[in-house]
VOBA-1610 file (N, C-alpha, C; in pm, whole numbers, padded with zeros to 5 digits, always signed):
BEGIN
Unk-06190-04309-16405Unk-06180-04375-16277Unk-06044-04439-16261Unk-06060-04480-16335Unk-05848-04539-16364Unk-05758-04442-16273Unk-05793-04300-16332Unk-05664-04233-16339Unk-05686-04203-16199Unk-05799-04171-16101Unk-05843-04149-16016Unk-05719-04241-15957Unk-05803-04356-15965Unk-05734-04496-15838Unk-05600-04487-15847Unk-05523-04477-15986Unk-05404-04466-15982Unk-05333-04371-15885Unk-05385-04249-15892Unk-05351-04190-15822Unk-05394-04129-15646Unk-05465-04274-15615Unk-05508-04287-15483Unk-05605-04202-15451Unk-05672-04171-15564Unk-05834-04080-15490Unk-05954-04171-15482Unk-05932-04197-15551Unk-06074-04314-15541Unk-06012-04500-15544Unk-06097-04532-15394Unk-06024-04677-15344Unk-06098-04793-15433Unk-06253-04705-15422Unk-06365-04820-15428Unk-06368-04946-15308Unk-06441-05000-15308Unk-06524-05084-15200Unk-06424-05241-15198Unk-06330-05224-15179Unk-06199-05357-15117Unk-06158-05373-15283Unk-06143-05237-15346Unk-06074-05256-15488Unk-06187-05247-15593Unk-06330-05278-15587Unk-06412-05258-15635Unk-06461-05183-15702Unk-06537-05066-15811Unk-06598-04970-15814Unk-06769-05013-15855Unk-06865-04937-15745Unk-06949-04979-15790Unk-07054-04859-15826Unk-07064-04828-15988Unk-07123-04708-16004Unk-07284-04699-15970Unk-07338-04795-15983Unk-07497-04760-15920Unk-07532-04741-15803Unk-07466-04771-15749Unk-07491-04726-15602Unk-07403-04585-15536Unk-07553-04548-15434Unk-07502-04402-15395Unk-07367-04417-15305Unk-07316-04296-15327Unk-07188-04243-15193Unk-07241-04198-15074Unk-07182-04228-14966Unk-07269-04184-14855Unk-07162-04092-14854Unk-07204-03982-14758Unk-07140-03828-14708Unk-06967-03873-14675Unk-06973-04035-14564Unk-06795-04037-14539Unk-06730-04079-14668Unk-06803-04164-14761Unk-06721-04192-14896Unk-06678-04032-14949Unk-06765-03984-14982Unk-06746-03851-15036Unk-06588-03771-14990Unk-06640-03737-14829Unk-06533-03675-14788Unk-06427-03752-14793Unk-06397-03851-14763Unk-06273-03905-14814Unk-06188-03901-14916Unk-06289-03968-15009Unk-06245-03892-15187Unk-06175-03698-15172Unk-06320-03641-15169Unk-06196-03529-15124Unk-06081-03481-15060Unk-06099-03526-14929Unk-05980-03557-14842Unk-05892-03562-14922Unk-05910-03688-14976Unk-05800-03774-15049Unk-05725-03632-15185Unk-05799-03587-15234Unk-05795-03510-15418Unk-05747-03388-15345Unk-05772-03320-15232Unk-05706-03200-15202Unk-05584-03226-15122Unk-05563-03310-15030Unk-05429-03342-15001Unk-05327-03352-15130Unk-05368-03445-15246Unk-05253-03488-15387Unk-05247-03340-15447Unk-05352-03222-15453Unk-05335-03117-15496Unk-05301-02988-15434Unk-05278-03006-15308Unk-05252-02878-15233Unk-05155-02820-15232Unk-05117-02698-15261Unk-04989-02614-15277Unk-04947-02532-15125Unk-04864-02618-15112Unk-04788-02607-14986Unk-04659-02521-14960
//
């Protein structure tokens, strides 16, 4: 999760991470959003 945030894929909840609780569908897509934008070959 570290390496995640470091590298701006995962924000968590105002800096937070909170693993027991579910992701709703917009967390999700975001995260992806987020992981295919830093990886896309352009």
């Amino acid at each position: 999760m570290a390496a995640l945030e470091q590298a701006g894929i995962a924000l968590g909840d105002n800096g937070y991470f909170k693993p027991n609780e579910p992701v709703t569908r917009a967390q999700f897509a975001a995260f992806m959003s987020r992981a295919m934008e830093l990886y896309s070959v352009n």
